[in-house]
ZAMARGU-4260 file (C-alpha; in steps of 0.2 Angstrom, whole numbers, plus 5000, padded with zeros to 4 digits):
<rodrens>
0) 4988/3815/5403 | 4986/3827/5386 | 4987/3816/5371 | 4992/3827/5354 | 4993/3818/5336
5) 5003/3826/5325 | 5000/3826/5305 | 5008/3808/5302 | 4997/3798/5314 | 5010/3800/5331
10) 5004/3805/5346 | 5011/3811/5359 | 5008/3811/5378 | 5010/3826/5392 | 5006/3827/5407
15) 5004/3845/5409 | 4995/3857/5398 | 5008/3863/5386 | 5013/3876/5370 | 5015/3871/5352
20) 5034/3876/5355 | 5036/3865/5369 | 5030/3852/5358 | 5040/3856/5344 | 5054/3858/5354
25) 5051/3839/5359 | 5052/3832/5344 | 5068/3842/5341 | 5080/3857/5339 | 5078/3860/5321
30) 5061/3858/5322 | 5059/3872/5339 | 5070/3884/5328 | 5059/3882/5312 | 5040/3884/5322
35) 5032/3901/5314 | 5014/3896/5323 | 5003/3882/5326 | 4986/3874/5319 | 4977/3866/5335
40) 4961/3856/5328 | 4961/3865/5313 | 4963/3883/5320 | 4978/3894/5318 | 4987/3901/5336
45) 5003/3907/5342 | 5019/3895/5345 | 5014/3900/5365 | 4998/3894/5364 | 4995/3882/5377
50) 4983/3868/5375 | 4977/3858/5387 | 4965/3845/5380 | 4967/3831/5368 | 4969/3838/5352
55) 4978/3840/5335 | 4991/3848/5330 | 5003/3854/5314 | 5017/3864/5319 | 5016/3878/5307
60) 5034/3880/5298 | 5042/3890/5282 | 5035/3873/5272 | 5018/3875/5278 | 5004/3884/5266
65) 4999/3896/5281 | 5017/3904/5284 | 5016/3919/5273 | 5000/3925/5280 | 5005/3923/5298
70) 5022/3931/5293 | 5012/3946/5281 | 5002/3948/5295 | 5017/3951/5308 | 5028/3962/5297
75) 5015/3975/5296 | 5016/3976/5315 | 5036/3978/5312 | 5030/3993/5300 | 5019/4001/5313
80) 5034/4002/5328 | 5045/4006/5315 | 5034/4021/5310 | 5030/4026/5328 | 5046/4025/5332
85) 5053/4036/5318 | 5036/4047/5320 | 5031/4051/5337 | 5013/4055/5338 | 5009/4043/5323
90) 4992/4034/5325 | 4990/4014/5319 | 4974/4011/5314 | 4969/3994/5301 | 4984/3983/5295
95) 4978/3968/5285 | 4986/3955/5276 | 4981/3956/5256 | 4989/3945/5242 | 5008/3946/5241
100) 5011/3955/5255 | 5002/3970/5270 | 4997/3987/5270 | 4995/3999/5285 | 4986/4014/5289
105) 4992/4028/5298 | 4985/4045/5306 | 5000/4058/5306 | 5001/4076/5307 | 5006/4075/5286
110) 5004/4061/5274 | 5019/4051/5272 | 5028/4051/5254 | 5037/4038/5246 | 5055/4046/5253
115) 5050/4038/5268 | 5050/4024/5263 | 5069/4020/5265 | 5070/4026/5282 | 5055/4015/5288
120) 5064/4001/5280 | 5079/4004/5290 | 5071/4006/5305 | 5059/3989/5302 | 5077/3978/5300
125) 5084/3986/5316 | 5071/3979/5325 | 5072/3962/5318 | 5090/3962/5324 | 5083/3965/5341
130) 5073/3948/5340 | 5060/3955/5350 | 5048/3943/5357 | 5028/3943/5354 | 5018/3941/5366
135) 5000/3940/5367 | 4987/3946/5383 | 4969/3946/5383 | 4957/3961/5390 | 4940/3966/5390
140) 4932/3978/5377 | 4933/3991/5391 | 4948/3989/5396 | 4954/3990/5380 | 4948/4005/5375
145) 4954/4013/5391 | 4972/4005/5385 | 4972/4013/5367 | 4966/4033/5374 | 4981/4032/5386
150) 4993/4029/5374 | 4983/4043/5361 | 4978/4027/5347 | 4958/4038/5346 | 4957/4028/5329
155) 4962/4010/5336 | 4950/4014/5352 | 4937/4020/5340 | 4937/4002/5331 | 4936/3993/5350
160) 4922/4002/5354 | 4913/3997/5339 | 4912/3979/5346 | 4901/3971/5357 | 4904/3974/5376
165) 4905/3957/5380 | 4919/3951/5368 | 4937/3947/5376 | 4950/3955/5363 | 4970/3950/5361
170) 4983/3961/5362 | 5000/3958/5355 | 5016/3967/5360 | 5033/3968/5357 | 5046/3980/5365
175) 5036/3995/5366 | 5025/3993/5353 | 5006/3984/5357 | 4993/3984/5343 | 4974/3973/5343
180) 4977/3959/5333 | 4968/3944/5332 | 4985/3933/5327 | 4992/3923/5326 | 5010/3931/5325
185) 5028/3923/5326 | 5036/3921/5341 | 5048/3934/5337 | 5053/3950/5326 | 5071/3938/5320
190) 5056/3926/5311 | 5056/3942/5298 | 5069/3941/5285 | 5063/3945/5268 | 5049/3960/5266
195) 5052/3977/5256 | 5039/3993/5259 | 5032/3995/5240 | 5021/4013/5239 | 5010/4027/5248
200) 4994/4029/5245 | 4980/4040/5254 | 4965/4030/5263 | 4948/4038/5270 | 4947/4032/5288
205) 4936/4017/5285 | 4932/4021/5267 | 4922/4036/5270 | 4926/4050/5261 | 4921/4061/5274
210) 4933/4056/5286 | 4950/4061/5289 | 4964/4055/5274 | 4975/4044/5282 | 4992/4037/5274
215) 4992/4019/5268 | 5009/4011/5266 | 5010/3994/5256 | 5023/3982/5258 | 5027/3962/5253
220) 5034/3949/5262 | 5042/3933/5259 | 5047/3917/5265 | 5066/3921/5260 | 5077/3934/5249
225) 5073/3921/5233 | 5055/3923/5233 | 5056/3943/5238 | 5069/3945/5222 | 5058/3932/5212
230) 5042/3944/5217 | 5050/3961/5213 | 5057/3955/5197 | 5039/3950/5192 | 5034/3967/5198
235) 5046/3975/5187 | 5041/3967/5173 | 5023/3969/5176 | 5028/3989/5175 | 5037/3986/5159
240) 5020/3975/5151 | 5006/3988/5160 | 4991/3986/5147 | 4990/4005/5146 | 5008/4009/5142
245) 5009/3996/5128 | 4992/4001/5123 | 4998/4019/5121 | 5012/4016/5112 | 5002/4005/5099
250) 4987/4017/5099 | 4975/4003/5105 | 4964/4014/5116 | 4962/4026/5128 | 4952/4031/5143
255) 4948/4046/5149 | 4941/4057/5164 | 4922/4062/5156 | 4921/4040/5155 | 4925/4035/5171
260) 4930/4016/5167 | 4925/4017/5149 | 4934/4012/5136 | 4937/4022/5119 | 4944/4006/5106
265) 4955/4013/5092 | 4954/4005/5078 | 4970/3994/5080 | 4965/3991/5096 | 4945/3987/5091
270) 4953/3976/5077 | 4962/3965/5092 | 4943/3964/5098 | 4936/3960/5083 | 4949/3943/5083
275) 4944/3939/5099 | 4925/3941/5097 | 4923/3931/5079 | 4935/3917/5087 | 4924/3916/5101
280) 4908/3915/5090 | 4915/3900/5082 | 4917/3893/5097 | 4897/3895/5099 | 4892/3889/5084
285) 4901/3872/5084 | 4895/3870/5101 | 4877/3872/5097 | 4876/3890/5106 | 4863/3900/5096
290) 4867/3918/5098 | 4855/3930/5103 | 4855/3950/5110 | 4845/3954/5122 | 4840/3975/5130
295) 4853/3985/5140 | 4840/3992/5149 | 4826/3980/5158 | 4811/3987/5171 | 4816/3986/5189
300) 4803/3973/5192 | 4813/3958/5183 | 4830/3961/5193 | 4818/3959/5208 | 4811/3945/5203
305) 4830/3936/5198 | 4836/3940/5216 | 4847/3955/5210 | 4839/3967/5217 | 4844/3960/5234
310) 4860/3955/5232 | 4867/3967/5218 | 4857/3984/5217 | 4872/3995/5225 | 4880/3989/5209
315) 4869/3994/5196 | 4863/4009/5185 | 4848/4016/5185 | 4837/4027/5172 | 4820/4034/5173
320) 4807/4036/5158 | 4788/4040/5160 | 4787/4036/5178 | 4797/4018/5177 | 4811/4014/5183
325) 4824/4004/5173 | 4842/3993/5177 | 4853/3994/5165 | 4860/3976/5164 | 4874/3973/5176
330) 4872/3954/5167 | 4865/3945/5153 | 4856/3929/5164 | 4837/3937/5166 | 4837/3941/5146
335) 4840/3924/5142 | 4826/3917/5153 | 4816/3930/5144 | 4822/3921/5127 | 4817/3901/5134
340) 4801/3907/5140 | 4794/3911/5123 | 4788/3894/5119 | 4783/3878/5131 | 4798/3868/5128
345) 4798/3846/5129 | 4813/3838/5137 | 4819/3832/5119 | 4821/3849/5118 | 4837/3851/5129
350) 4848/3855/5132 | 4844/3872/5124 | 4861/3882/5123 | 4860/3904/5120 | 4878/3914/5118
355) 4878/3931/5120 | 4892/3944/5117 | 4881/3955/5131 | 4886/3973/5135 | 4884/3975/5154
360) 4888/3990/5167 | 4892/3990/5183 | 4894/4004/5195 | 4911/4001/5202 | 4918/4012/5215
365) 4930/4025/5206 | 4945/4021/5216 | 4943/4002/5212 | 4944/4005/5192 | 4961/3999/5185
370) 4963/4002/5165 | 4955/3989/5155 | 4956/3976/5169 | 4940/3983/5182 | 4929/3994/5172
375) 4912/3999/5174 | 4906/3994/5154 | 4910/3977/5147 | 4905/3964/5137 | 4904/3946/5141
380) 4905/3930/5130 | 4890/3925/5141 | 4880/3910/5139 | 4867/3901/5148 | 4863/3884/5145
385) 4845/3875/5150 | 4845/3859/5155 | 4838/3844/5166 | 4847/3838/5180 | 4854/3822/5173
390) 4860/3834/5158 | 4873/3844/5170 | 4886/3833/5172 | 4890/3831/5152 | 4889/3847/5150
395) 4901/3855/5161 | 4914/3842/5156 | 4910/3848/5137 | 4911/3867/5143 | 4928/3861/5153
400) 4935/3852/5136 | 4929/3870/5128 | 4937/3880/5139 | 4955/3873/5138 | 4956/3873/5121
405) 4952/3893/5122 | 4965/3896/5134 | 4977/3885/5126 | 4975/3894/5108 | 4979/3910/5119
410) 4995/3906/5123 | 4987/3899/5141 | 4993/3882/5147 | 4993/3883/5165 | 4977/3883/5173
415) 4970/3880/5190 | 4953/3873/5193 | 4943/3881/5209 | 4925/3878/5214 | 4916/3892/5223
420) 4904/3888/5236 | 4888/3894/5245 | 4891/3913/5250 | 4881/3923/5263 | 4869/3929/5258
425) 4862/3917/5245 | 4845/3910/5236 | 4839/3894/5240 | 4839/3881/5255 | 4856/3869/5258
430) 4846/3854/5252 | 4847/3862/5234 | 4866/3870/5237 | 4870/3853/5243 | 4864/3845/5223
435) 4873/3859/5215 | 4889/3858/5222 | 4890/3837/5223 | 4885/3843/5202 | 4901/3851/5199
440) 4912/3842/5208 | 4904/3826/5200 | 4909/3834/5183 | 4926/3837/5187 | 4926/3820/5196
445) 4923/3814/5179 | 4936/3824/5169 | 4951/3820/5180 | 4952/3835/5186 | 4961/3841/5204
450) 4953/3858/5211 | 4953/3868/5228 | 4939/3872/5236 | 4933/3891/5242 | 4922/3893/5254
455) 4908/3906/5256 | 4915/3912/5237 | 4901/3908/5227 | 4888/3918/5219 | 4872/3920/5229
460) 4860/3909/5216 | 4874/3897/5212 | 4891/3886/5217 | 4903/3890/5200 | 4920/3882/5195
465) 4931/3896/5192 | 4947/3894/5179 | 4964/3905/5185 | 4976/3905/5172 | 4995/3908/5175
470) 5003/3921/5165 | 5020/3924/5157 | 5027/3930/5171 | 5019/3920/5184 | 5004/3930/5190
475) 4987/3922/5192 | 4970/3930/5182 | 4954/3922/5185 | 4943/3920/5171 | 4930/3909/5165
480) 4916/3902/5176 | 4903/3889/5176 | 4889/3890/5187 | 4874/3880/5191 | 4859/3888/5195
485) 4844/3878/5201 | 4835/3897/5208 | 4833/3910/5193 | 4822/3898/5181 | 4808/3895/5196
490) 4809/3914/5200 | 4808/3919/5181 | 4796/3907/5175 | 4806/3896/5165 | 4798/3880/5162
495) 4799/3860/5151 | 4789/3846/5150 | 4796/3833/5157 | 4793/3813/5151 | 4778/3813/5163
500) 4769/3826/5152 | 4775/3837/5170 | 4779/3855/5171 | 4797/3857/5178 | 4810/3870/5179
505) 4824/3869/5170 | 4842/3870/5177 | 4851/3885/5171 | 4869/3884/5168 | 4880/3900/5168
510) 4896/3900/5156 | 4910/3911/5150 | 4927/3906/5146 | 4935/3921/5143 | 4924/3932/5156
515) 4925/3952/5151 | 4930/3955/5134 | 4940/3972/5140 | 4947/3963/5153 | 4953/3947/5144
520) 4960/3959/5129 | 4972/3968/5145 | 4977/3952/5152 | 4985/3947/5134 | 4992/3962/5130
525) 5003/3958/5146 | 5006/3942/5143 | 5011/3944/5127 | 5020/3958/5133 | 5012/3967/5115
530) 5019/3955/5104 | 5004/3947/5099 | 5003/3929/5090 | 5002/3935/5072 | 4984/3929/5071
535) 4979/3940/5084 | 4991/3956/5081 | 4981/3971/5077 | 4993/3974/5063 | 5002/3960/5054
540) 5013/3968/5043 | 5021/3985/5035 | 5026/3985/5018 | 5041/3998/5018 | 5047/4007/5001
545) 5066/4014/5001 | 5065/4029/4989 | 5048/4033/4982 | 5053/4022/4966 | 5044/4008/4973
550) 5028/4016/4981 | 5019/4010/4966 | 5026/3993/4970 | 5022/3993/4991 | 5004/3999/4987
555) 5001/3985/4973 | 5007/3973/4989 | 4997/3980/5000 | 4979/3977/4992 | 4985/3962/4988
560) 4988/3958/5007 | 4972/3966/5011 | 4961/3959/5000 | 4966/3942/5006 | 4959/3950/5023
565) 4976/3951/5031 | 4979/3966/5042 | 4993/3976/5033 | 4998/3993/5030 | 5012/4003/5021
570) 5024/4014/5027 | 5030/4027/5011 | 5035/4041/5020 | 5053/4050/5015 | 5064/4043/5030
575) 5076/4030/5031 | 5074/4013/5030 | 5083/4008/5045 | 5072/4021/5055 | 5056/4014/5049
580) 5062/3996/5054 | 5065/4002/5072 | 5048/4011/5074 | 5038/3998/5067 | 5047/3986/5078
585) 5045/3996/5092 | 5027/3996/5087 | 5029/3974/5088 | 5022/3971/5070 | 5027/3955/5068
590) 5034/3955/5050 | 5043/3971/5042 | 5041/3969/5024 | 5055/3979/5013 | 5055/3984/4995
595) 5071/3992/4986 | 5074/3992/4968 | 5080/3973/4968 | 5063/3968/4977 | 5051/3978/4965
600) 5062/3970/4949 | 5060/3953/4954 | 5041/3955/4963 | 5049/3948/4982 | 5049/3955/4997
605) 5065/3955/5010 | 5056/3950/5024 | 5062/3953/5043 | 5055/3949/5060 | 5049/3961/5073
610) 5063/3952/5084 | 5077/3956/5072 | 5078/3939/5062 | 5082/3941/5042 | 5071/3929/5032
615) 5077/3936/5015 | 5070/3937/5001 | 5054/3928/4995 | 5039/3929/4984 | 5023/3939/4987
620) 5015/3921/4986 | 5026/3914/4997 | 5023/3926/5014 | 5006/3924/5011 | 5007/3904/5013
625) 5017/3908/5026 | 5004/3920/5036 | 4992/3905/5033 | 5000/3894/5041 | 5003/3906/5055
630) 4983/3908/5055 | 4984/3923/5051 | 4967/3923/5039
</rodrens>
């Protein structure tokens, strides 16, 4: 007898080994129709999986967190037949799943273009009328690889081959079409309903640029036609909020090719920086950071000695100067060590709290460089914070209360809380992972805080709670961090006295709330779309003459604005009023500032909003109380 408890407590009793669909077709019809896969003692496996121990099970449905992958994972199979069968002679090679959808790479005798696309698609719903069954079968490596060279897949042999000889390897077919897949799959193509083939792109085979350029084909699936529409209309307005276009048409900044993943700030755009940075270093100063700067270049000897070396050399920059070789900083955590070790410190002493607006550099693969958002120079609002052990758990809930009130000034308010844990390869034995990561969720614990947990995502000195905030238009950015880090000060040398008149290492916190500057300043361009809050807007208002009778008037304004330190400028050319309203709303300044005859007489403004509203008339007095209260100085 095969006793199987389901997710509520039942169990149920068989007599004969059985599948997860016989199962589910047990406990009823709706249930049988609705079974995508199966989760047998906490591993995925097909609804044909066939389990013949005691065990448990949850019957993987549309409601269950792991449906979009298993379905991801099957519709770029569909994409495969459908390609071979509209291209004969078109090799499959990788096909993963990746967020919000699949990709999959193919070998053909010319790359594919984005007129294919519809065709493809066609052909992909076609086969989901057909309902063809998946079906799974198991071979040796060998065999496999004989398999794949009959049917001419050279790139999907080539990968078999690269695995050990003695490893059984799944197949799964369906009609004509059999691909190497680990699974799980869905019993059948009918299970996909709601997928749409997005772009091409070109793909080295295996990332190697001296192999052959295959085409890459991305697509997105969903769970129904409400979530597909849902996701295309967020794609869509992503395209219309792109960092870069807004940033163009606002003359923020610009990249270019001789400073691959450097950024060029204009002055509007440096002026959005500028915001940012002296709001963040208030945020220091009433939390008892003291600011410091440390060198962008540092001899190789230090990053070996922090464990970078190791674990991060392949992204860093090098330079050589009288036979020495130097990093420049990828991060700001072994200059701060530098900056505690200047002194013996007591344990009255800490916590001891350093900010740092660091300039770092990475060396980012090209391909991977996206605008503002993945560069390869940034700045951090970094900070490291030296502590004993007792002292960590009050001040990650400080940094926690910190954080939120940033994002929430932003415009942020939805957040999820995540802890990263122990990677491969890390620092350090489990005994010390074990006291760090029991430290952060203690904290969290302790500020009533929910979080999901990622596995292996840590950084290799330290667990971290990571911050993702929701957008406007519902994506999900990962931000700020908070680390602890009981390795760097024992490699580096940082030491206290403790209450015993002991030498101990200090425990070393790692902070940053909104992460890369450049990075953060591209996420809120998008999610405000370019219409920044007016305390944050690059430019808060234009002061606008009608005829060149009252330039004398707009400029007397404007130094009035300015001096007050708002950020203001005048538009006197000899164009039409209504013209310089729409380019200047186009350009999102918040307030349009208009001065006729009437205005200049009495000393107002006629005042409208960058979203067409009328204010009226008021005193020069009166829209400046009004920035103020706005924050805008």
């Amino acid at each position: 007898m095969i006793s199987i408890t389901l997710p509520d407590g039942a169990v149920r009793q068989f007599e004969h080994p059985v599948t997860v669909a016989d199962i589910a077709a047990s406990i009823g019809a709706g249930l049988a129709k609705a079974t995508l896969a199966g989760k047998v003692d906490d591993k995925l496996v097909d609804a044909s999986y066939l389990i013949d121990h005691d065990a448990s099970l949850a019957i993987i449905t549309d409601k269950s967190p792991e449906a979009l992958d298993v379905l991801r994972h099957s519709t770029a199979h569909l994409l495969a037949q459908a390609v071979q069968r509209l291209f004969p002679g078109a090799q499959v090679t990788i096909g993963p799943v990746i967020d919000n959808g699949f990709y999959y790479d193919f070998a053909y005798e010319r790359p594919f273009t984005p007129e294919d696309l519809p065709a493809i698609e066609a052909e992909m719903q076609k086969i989901v009328k057909e309902a063809l069954p998946l079906s799974r079968s198991v071979k040796s490596r060998d065999d496999a690889v004989a398999f794949f060279k009959g049917i001419g897949e050279a790139y999907k042999a080539e990968i078999i081959e690269s695995i050990p000889s003695n490893e059984e390897l799944s197949l799964y077919t369906q009609g004509e079409f059999t691909d190497l897949c680990r699974g799980p799959h869905v019993p059948g193509t009918d299970k996909l309903r709601a997928f749409k083939l997005m772009k091409v792109a070109g793909a080295y085979w295996r990332g190697d640029s001296n192999n052959q350029m295959l085409s890459r084909i991305y697509g997105t699936a969903w769970l129904n036609d409400k979530d597909l529409k849902a996701y295309l209309h967020q794609i869509e307005e992503a395209e219309k909020r792109d960092h870069r276009k807004i940033a163009k048409a606002q003359d923020l900044f610009h990249l270019q090719e001789e400073g691959p993943g450097l950024i060029f700030w204009h002055p509007k755009g440096w002026s959005v920086w500028q915001v940012v940075e002296q709001y963040m270093r208030r945020v220091y100063r009433e939390t008892g950071y003291g600011e410091v700067r440390c060198p962008q270049i540092l001899d190789v000897t230090l990053w070996q000695k922090s464990g970078h070396w190791d674990n991060y050399k392949d992204n860093m920059f090098f330079t050589e100067s009288e036979k020495r070789t130097y990093a420049v900083k990828p991060m700001n955590c072994p200059g701060h060590v530098q900056v505690f070790n200047q002194g013996l410190h007591s344990y009255r002493d800490l916590p001891i709290r350093y900010g740092e607006f660091g300039a770092c550099h990475r060396n980012e693969p090209s391909g991977a460089l996206h605008g503002i958002l993945r560069v390869r120079g940034f700045t951090q609002d970094d900070g490291h914070i030296f502590c004993t052990e007792g002292q960590i758990e009050s001040e990650v809930r400080a940094f926690h209360e910190q954080a939120l009130k940033v994002y929430e000034d932003f415009g942020f308010t939805d957040i999820q809380i995540k802890i990263a844990l122990r990677p491969e390869p890390r620092l350090g034995d489990d005994a010390t992972w074990d006291k760090a990561e029991a430290a952060l969720r203690n904290a969290l614990r302790a500020s009533g805080v929910e979080w999901e947990e990622l596995p292996g995502e840590g950084a290799f000195y330290g667990p971290k709670i990571e911050y993702h905030l929701k957008d406007a238009i519902g994506r999900t950015w990962q931000l700020g961090t908070m680390q602890v880090d009981f390795m760097m000060p024992g490699r580096l040398g940082a030491e206290y006295v403790d209450e015993n008149s002991q030498r101990k290492h200090p425990v070393m916190l790692h902070r940053a709330i909104v992460g890369s500057m450049e990075r953060f300043i591209g996420i809120l361009i998008e999610h405000h779309a370019g219409q920044f809050p007016v305390w944050l807007s690059p430019l808060q208002a234009v002061v606008m003459n009608i005829t060149d009778a009252q330039a004398d008037f707009v400029q007397e304004v404007h130094k009035n604005l300015a001096n007050q330190g708002f950020r203001v400028s005048t538009d006197l050319r000899n164009e039409k009023i209504g013209y310089k309203i729409r380019e200047h709303t186009l350009q999102r300044v918040p307030y349009l500032l208009v001065v006729g005859d009437r205005e200049k007489e009495n000393g107002t403004l006629s005042v409208r909003t960058r979203s067409g509203e009328d204010l009226g008339s008021m005193s020069v007095d009166a829209f400046i109380s009004r920035l103020r209260e706005e924050g805008a100085a």
